[in-house]
C-alpha positions as CSV (number, residue, x, y, z in Angstrom):
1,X,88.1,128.3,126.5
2,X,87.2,124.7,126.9
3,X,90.1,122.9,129.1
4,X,92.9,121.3,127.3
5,X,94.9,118.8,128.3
6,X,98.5,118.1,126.7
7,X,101.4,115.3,126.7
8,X,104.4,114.1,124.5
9,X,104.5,110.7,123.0
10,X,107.6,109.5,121.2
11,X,108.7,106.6,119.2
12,X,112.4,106.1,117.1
13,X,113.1,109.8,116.0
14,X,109.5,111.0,115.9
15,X,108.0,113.1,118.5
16,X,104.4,114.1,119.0
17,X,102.3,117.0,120.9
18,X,99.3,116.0,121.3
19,X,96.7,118.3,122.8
20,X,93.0,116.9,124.1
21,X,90.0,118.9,124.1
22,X,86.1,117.6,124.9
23,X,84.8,118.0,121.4
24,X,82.9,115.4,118.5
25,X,85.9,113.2,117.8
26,X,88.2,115.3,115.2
27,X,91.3,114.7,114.9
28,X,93.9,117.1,113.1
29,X,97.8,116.4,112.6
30,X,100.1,119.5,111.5
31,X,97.1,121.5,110.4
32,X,95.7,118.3,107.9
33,X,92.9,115.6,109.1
34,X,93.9,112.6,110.2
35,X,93.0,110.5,106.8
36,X,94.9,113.3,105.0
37,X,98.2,113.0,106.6
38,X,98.0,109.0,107.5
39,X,96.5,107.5,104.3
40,X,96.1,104.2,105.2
41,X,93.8,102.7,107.3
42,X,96.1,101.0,109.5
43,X,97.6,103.8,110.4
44,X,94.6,105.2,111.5
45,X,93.6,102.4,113.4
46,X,96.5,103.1,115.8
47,X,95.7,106.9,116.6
48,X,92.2,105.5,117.9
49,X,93.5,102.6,119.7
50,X,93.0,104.4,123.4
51,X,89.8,105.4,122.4
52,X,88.7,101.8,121.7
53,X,90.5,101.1,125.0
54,X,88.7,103.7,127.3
55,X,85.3,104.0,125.3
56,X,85.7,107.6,124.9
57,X,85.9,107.2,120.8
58,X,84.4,110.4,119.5
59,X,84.1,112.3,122.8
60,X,87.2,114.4,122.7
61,X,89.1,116.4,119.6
62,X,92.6,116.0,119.1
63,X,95.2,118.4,117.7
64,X,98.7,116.9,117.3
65,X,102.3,118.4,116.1
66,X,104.4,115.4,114.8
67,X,107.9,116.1,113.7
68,X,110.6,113.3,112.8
69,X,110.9,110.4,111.5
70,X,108.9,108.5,109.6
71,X,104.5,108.1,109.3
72,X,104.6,105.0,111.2
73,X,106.4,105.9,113.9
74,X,104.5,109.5,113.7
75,X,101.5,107.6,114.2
76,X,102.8,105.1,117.3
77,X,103.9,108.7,119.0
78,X,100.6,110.4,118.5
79,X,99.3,107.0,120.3
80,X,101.0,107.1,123.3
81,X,100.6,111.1,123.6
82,X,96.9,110.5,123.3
83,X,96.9,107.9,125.6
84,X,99.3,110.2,128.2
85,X,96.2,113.0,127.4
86,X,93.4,110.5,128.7
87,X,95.3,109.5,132.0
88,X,95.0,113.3,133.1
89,X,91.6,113.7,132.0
90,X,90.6,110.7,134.3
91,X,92.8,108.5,136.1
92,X,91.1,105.7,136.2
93,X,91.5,105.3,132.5
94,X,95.0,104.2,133.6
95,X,94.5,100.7,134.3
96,X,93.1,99.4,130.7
97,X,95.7,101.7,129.2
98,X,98.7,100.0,130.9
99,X,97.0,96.6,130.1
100,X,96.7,97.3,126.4
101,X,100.4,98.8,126.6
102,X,99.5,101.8,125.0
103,X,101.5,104.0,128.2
104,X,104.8,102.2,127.7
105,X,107.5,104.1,125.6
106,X,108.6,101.9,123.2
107,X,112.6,102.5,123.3
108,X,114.2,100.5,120.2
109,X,115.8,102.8,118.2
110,X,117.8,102.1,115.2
111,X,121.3,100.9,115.7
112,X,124.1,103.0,114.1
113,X,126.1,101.6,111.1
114,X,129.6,100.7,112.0
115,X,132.8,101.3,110.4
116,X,134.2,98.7,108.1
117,X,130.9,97.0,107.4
118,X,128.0,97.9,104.7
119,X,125.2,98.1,107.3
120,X,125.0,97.9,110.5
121,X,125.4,94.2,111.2
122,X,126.2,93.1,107.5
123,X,129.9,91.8,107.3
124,X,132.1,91.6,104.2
125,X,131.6,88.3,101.8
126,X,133.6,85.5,103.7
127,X,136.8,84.4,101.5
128,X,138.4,81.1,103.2
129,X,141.4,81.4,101.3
């Protein structure tokens, strides 16, 4: 069995497996390929972002679990679990992955709705008198 290598990327309430094998570049999410499950191009463009980073774009295939939340931040998980996967195939692809910023767990989460108030920030209509 080829060696696989395996991290965890997360973003809002998503949460990605992502495992790395040397292969010709597929890449499959919860059993469907990747145009399947993210439709738009966009989307896509953000799974291959530490490819295009490390110049390893169709040199490894990538299986990922995603659970939670929503596609987008599906996709932004599956990034940084991919890029977590290339750092421990080589290390040295750990420099132009911190530049790009693609190794930084983005933390902003949504903020809870409080009591009293529609939304979470939204007040009540102000009446003067």
């Amino acid at each position: 069995m080829p060696t696989q290598y395996n991290a965890i990327g997360r973003r809002k309430t998503s949460t990605a497996r992502v495992y790395l094998t040397a292969g010709d570049g597929d890449i499959t999410i919860n059993g469907r390929e990747a145009p399947d499950y993210f439709p738009q191009d966009a989307r896509r463009r953000t799974l291959l972002m530490p490819f295009d980073v490390t110049d390893t774009l169709g040199e490894y295939d990538v299986k990922v679990n995603a659970d939670g939340g929503g596609l987008t931040g599906q996709a932004e998980a599956t990034r940084l679990g991919i890029a977590r996967a290339l750092v421990k195939v080589d290390e040295e692809m750990k420099k132009p992955l911190r530049a790009a910023g693609f190794l930084t767990r983005d933390d902003r989460m949504v903020e809870r709705k409080k009591y009293g108030q529609p939304k979470a920030r939204k007040k009540g209509q102000f009446s003067k008198r």
